[in-house]
N, C-alpha and C positions, 0 to 999 in steps of 0.2 A: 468732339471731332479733333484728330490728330492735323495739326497743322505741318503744312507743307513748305521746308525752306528750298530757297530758290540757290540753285547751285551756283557752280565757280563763273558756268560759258553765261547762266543769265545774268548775274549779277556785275561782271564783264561789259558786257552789252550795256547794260543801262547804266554804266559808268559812264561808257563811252557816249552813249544815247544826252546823257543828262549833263555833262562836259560840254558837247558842242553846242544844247540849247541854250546853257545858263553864262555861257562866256562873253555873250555879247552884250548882256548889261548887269553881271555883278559889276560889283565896283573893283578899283585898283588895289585898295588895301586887302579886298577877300581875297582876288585872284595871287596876290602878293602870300596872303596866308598859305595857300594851296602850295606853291612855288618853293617856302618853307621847307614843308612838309616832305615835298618830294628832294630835297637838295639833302633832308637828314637820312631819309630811307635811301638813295642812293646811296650815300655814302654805309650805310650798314649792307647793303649788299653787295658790295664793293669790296668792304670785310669779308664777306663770306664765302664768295665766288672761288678764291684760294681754297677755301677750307669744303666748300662743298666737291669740288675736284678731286679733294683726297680722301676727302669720305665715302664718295660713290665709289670711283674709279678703281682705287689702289684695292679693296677688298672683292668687289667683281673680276677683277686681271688676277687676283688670286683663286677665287673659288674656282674660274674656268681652269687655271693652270689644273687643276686637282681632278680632273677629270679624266674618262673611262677609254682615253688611246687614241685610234685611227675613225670611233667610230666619231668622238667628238670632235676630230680633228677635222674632217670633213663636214662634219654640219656648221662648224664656226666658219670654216672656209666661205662654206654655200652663202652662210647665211649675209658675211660680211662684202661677199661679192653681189650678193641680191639687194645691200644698200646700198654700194656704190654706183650700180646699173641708176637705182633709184635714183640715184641723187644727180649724176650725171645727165638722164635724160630730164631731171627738172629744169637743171642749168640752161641746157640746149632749148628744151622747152619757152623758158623764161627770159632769153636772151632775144629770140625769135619772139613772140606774144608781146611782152613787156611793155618795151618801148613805144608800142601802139596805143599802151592803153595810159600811160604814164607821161606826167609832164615832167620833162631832166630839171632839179630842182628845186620842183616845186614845195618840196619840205626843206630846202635848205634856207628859203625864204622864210619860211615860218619862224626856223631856230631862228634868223639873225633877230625878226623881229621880236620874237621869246626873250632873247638875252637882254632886254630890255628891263624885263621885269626882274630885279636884285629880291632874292627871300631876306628875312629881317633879321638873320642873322643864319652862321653855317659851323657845323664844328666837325673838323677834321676825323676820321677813323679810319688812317692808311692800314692797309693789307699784308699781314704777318709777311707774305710773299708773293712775288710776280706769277699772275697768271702760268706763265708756259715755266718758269723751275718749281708751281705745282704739279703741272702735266707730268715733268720728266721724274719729280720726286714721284709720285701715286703710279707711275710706270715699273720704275726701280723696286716702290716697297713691295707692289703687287706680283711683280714676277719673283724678288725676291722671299716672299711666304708662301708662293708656288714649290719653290726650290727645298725650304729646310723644312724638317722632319716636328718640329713643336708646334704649341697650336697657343703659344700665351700671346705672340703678338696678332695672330689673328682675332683673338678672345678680343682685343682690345680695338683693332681697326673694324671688327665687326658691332661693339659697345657704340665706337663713336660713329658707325653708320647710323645707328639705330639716332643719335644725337644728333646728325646732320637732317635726317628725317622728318623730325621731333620740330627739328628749327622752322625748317618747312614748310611745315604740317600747321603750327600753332603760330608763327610769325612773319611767315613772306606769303604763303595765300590767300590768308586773310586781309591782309593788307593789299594786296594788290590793284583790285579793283579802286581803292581812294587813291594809286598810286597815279594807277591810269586814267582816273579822275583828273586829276594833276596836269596831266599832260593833255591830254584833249581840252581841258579846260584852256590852260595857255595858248595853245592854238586859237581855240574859239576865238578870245582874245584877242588875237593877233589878224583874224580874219581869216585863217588858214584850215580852219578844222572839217568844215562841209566836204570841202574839195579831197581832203587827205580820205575822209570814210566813203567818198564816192569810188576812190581808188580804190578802197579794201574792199568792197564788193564787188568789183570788178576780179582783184585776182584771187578771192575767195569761190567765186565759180571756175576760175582756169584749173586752180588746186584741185576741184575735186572733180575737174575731166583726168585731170593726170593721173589722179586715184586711179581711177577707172582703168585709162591705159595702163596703169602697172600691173595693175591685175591680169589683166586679158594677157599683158605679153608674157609673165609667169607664169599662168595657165597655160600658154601657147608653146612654152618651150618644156614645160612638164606636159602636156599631153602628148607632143611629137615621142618621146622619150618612151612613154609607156603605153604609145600606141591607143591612146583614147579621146574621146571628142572633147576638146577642152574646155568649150562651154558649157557641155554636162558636167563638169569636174569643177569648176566655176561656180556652176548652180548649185549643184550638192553638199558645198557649205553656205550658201546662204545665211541659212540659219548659224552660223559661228560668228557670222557679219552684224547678222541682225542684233545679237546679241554684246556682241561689244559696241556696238552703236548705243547700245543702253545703257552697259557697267562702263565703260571710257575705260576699260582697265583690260589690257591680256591676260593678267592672271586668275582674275576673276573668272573670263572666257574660255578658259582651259576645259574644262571640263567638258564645255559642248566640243569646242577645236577635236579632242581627243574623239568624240566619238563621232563626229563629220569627218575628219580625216581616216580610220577604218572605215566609213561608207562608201566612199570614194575609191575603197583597195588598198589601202595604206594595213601592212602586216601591224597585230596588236603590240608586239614587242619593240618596232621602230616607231609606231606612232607614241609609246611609254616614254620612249626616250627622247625624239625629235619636239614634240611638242612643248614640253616644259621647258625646254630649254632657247628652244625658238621664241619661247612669248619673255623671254630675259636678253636674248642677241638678235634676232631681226626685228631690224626698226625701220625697213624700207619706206614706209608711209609717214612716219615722223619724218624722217630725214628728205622726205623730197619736198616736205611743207617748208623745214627750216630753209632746204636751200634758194627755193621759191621767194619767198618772203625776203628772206637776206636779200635776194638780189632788188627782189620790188625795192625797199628801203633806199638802198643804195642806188640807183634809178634817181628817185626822188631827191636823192640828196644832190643829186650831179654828177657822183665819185663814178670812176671807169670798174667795167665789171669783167675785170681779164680773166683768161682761163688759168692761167697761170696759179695765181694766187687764192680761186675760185677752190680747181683741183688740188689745192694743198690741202683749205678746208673743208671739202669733201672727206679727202683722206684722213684727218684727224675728225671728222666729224663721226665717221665710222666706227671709231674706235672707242670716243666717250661715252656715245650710247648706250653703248652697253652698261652704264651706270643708271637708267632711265629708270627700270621698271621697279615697279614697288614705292615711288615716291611720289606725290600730287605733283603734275607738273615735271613731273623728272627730267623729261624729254629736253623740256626748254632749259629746264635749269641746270643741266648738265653741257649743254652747248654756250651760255653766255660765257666762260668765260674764253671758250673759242672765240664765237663773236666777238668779244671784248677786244682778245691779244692779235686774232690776225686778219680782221676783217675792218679794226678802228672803232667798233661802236661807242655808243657813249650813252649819257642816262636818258634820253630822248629815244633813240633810237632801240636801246634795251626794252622800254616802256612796249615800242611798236610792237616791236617782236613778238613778246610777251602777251600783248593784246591777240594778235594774229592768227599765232599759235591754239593759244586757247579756247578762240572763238571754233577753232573746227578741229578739236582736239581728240572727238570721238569718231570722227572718219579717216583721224590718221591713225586712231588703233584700230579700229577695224580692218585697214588697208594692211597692217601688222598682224592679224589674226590671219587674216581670211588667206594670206600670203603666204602662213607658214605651211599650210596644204597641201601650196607648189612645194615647196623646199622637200614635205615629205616623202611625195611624191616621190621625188629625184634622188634620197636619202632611199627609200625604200628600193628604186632599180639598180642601185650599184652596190647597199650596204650587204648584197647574201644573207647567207647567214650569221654570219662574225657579230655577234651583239654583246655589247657590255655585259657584265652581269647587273651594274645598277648605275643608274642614269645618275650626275649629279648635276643640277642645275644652278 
């Protein structure tokens, strides 16, 4: 019999599951162990947070530069205005809802009494560079190897994607779940962990009403558009839904996407081209999780949740995303070091995130798949005939 391992979202869960049981009578010196562990691992991703920004980002901002004209010009447009709709009515969403369900604080209670617990020792691993002069370097390089004609520095920002991947892949997802151990645990501890996962259940059903509505309303403004009932358009990828509910992956999903968006009316040429590169830049579903979440956090923490500085990171959160696809996790780990630089997080609240994120990480690709349908839809009533000759995604 082939045995069956238990994936990222279960093993997640029973991190968390098994934190909030065990915290209330390990002793001090194990919970002290845990506290350790998690103060070294922060600090190594704290290292990397820089280096993953320019690994994702800078060579994504290049391959799109490289791309086939007016027609990509327009489906990046679509796709990056159909995140920000996303993300904005999360905000709105979660500003409204929130507060209801959320006590102001009540995880800032837990940190103080967390900070109690000293790990047995800490060793330093500051960050080649600041969060945001990664941003603006992996902005520079990317649009920069869009512009010149050689391919040796992309040979090498694409080597070290493959290397940021790699890290990933074999050393941040694995570890995660004892990260998050870590953290729930201390809470337990502290008396604070029940209360905090009673919360998470709470905006883990609002999250995936919002799914829902994002759907409906991109259905709604792609059916007005091509004149068709937009919950039969809705319905008719089901199956592209169904299926990235399975793989948690767009790209794996592509194949069905491709041939549920032709059922629907989408021309085979623009659904060639719309698709693949849709399931790399719209992240509408991820992105209304992160900004959901984010604000839950901060909620809890007490901190003010202004539009202001909300809609900045909105706006840059649009934009890393697009380093997401193709990496375990991409989604999230492309956005901490946003979180990080302009929202204040810290290794507590990274932990959350992270936890949050990943517990319903396949309805936020599916809300990403089944999404890109509408985009095509809309792609397909204005694109004519003018088609690339070859899509590059």
């Amino acid at each position: 019999m082939k045995k069956r391992r238990i994936g990222l979202i279960g093993r997640i869960v029973i991190a968390m599951v098994a934190g909030g049981a065990l915290g209330a009578w390990l002793p001090e010196w194990a919970v002290r162990g845990f506290v350790t562990f998690n103060g070294l691992f922060s600090q190594y991703l704290g290292f990397l947070i820089p280096l993953l920004i320019v690994g994702l980002v800078a060579p994504a901002i290049a391959e799109m530069g490289r791309g086939a004209g007016k027609m990509l010009l327009m489906t990046m447009a679509l796709a990056y205005a159909a995140t920000l709709v996303s993300g904005l009515a999360s905000y709105g969403v979660s500003v409204g809802v929130f507060p209801e369900l959320i006590e102001p604080g009540s995880f800032a209670g837990a940190a103080e009494k967390g900070a109690e617990l000293q790990p047995y020792f800490s060793v330093a691993v500051p960050p080649l560079m600041e969060v945001m002069t990664a941003l603006v370097f992996a902005f520079m390089l990317g649009l920069g190897m869009a512009c010149i004609p050689g391919d040796a520095l992309r040979d090498v920002c694409r080597d070290f994607r493959q290397i940021v991947g790699k890290t990933i892949e074999r050393t941040i997802i694995p570890l995660l779940p004892l990260f998050i151990f870590g953290i729930v645990l201390g809470m337990s501890y502290t008396g604070q962990a029940w209360a905090v996962l009673s919360v998470f259940i709470k905006i883990i059903g609002v999250i995936f009403v919002l799914h829902v509505a994002v759907l409906v309303l991109q259905y709604t403004v792609a059916g007005v558009l091509v004149r068709k009932n937009p919950f039969a358009l809705l319905w008719g990828m089901l199956p592209a839904y169904v299926t990235a509910l399975g793989t948690q992956s767009s790209a794996a999903t592509i194949p069905v996407t491709l041939r549920q968006v032709q059922h629907i009316g989408v021309r085979q040429e623009v659904a060639g081209f719309v698709v693949p590169l849709c399931a790399t830049i719209h992240l509408s579903g991820s992105t209304l999780k992160i900004v959901a979440c984010a604000i839950a956090i901060m909620l809890m923490q007490g901190s003010p949740v202004a539009f202001g500085p909300m809609l900045g990171f909105i706006l840059m959160l649009g934009v890393v995303m697009v380093a997401a696809p193709g990496v375990p996790g991409g989604a999230i780990m492309a956005a901490l070091g946003v979180l990080q630089s302009m929202l204040g997080f810290g290794e507590a609240e990274l932990a959350l995130m992270i936890a949050l994120y990943i517990t319903m990480d396949n309805f936020g690709t599916a809300c990403n798949v089944t999404g890109d349908g509408a985009l095509a839809l809309i792609i397909n009533r204005f694109a004519g005939k003018a088609m690339p000759p070859q899509a590059e995604a």
